[in-house]
Biotite code that builds the C-alpha atoms (Angstrom):
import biotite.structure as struc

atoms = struc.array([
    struc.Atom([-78.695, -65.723, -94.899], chain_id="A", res_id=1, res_name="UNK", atom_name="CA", element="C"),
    struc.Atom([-81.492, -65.580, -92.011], chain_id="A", res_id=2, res_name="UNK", atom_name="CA", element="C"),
    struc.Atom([-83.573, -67.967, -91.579], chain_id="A", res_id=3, res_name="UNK", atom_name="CA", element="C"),
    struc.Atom([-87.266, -66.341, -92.830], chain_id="A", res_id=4, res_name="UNK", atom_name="CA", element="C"),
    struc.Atom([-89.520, -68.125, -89.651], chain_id="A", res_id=5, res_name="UNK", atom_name="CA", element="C"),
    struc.Atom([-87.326, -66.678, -87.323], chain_id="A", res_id=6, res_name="UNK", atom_name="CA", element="C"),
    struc.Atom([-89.366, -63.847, -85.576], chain_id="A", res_id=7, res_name="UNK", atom_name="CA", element="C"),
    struc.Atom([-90.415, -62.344, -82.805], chain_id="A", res_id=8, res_name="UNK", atom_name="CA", element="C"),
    struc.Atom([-94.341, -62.951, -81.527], chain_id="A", res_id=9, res_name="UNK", atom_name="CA", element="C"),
    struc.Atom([-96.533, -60.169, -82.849], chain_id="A", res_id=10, res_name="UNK", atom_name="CA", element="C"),
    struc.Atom([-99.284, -58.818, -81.093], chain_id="A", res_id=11, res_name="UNK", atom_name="CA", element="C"),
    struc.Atom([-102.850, -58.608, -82.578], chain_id="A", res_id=12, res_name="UNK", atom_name="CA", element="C"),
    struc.Atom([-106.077, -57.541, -81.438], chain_id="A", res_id=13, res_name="UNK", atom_name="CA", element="C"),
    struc.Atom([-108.838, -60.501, -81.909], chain_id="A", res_id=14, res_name="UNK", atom_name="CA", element="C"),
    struc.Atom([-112.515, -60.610, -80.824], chain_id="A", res_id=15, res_name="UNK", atom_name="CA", element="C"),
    struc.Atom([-113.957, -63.705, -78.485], chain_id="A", res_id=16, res_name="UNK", atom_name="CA", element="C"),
    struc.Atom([-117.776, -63.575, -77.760], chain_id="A", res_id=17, res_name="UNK", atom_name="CA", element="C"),
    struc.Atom([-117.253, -59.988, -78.213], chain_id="A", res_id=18, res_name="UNK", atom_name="CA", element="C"),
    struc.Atom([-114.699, -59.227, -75.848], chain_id="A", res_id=19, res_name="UNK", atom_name="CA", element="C"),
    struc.Atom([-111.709, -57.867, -77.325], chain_id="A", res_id=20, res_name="UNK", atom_name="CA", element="C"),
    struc.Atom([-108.394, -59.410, -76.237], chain_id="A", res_id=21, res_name="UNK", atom_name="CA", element="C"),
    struc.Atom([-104.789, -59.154, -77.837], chain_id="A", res_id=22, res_name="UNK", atom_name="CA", element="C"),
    struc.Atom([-102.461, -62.488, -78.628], chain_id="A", res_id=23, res_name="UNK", atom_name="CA", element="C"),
    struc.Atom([-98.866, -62.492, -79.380], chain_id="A", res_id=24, res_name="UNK", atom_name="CA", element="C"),
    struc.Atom([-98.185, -65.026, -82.256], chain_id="A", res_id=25, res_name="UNK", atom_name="CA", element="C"),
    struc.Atom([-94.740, -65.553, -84.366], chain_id="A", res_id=26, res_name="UNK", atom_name="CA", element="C"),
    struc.Atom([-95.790, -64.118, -87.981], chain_id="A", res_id=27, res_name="UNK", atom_name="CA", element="C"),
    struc.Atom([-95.796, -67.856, -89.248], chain_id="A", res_id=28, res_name="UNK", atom_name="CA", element="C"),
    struc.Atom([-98.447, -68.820, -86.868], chain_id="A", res_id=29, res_name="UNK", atom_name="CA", element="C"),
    struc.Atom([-100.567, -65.586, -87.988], chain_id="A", res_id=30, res_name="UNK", atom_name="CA", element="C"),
    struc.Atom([-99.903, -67.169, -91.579], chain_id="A", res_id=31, res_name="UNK", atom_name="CA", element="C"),
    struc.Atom([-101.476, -70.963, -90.321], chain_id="A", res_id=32, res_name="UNK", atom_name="CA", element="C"),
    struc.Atom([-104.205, -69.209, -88.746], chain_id="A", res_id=33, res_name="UNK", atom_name="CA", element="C"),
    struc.Atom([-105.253, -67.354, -91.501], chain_id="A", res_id=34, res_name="UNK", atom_name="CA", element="C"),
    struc.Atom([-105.062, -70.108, -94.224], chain_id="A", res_id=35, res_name="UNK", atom_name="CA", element="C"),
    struc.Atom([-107.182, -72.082, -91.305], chain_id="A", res_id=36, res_name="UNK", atom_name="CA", element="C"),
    struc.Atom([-109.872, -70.310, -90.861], chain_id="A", res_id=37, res_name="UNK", atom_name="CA", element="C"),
    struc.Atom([-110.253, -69.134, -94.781], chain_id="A", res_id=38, res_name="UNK", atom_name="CA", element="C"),
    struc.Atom([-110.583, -73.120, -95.097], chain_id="A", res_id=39, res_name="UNK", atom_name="CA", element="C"),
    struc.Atom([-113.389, -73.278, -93.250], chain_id="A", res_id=40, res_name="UNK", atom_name="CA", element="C"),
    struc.Atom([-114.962, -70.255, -94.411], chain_id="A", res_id=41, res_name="UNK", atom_name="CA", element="C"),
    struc.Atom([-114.492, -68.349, -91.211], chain_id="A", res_id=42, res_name="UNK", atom_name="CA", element="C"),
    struc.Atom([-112.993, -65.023, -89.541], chain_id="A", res_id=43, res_name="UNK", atom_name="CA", element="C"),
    struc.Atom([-109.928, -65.434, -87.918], chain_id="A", res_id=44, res_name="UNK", atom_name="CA", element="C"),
    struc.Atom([-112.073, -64.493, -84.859], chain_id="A", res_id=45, res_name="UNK", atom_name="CA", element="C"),
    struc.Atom([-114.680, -66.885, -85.086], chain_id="A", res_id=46, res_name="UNK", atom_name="CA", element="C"),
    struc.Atom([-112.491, -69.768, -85.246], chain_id="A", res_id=47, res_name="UNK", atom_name="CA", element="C"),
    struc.Atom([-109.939, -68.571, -82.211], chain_id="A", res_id=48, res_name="UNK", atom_name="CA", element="C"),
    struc.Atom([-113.719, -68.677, -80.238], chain_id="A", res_id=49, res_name="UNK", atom_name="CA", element="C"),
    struc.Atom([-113.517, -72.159, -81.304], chain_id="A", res_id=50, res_name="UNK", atom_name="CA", element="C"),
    struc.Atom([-110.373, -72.705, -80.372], chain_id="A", res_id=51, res_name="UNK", atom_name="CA", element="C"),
    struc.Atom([-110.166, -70.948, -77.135], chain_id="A", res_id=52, res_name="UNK", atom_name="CA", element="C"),
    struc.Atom([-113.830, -72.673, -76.252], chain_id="A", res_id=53, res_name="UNK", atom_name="CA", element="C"),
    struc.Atom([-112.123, -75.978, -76.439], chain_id="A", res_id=54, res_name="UNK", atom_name="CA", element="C"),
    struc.Atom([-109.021, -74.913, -74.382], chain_id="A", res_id=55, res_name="UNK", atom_name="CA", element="C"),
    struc.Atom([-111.503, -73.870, -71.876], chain_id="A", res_id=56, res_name="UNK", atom_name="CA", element="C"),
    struc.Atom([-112.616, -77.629, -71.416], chain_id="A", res_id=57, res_name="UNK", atom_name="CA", element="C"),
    struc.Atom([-109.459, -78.981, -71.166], chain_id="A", res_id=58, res_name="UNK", atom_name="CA", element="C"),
    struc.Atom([-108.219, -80.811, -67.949], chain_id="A", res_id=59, res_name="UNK", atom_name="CA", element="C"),
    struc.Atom([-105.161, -78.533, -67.942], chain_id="A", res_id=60, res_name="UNK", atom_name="CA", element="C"),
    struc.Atom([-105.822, -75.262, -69.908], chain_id="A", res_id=61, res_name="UNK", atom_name="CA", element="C"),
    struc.Atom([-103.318, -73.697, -71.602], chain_id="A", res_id=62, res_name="UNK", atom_name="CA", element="C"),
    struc.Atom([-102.949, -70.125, -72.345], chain_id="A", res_id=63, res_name="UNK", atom_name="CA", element="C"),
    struc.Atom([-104.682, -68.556, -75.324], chain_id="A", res_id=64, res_name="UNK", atom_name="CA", element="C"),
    struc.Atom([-102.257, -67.811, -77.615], chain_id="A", res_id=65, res_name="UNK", atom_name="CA", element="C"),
    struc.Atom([-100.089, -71.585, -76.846], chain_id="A", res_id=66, res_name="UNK", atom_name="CA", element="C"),
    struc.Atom([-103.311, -73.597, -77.732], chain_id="A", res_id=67, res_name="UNK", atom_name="CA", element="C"),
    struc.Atom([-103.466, -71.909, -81.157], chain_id="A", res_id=68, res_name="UNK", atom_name="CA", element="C"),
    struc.Atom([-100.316, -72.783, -81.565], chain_id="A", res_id=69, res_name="UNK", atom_name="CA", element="C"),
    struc.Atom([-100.966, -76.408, -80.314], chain_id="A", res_id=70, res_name="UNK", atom_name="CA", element="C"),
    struc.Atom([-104.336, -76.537, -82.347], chain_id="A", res_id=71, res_name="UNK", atom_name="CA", element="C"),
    struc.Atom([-102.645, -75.079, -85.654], chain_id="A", res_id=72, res_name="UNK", atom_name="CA", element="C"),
    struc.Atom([-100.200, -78.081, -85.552], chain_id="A", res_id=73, res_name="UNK", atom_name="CA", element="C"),
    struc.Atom([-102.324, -80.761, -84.312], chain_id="A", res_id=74, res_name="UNK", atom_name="CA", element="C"),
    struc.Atom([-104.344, -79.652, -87.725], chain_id="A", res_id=75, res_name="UNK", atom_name="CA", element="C"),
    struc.Atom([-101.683, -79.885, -89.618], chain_id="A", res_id=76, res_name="UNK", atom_name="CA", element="C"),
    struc.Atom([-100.540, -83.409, -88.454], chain_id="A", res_id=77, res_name="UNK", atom_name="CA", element="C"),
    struc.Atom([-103.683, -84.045, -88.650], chain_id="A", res_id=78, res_name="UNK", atom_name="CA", element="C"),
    struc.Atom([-104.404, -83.527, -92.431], chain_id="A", res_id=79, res_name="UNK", atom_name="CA", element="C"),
    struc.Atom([-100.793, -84.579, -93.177], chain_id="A", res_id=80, res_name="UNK", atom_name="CA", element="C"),
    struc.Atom([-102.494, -88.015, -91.852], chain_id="A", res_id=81, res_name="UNK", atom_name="CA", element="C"),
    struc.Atom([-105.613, -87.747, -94.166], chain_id="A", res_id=82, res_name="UNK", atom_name="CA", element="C"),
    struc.Atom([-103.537, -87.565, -96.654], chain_id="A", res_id=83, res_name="UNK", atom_name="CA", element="C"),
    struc.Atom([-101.637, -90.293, -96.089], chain_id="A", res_id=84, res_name="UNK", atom_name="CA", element="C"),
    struc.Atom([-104.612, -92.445, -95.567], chain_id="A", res_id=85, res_name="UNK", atom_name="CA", element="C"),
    struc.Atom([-105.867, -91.697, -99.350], chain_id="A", res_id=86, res_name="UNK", atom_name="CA", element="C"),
])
């Protein structure tokens, strides 16, 4: 039986400060992304501005579509931790 998180990156189309760009994401990443934003109340695209305006401060900037990856876990650690703490 395959294992179901096992795919290739696809590539979507996404809007930054109203440039368009396109990111390749594994499908399961898509998924974390969209539960993320629809948490906060946002579009997909406003919160990968967020995300890519923070990656643009960084000391050592990563690409695009590896800091959403990196963000989408460090949130999930990160409530996994709130949790914890209640």
């Amino acid at each position: 039986m395959p294992a179901p998180h096992y795919h290739p990156p696809v590539k979507r189309s996404v809007t930054i400060d109203r440039h368009q760009t396109s990111i390749s994401l594994e499908p399961v990443f898509w998924d974390m992304l969209k539960h993320a934003a629809a948490e906060r109340g946002l579009a997909i695209n406003a919160l990968v501005s967020q995300i890519d305006a923070q990656r643009i401060v960084s000391e050592t900037p990563p690409g695009l579509a590896s800091a959403i990856r990196v963000w989408l876990v460090a949130n999930m650690r990160d409530g996994d931790n709130r949790r914890d703490e209640d």
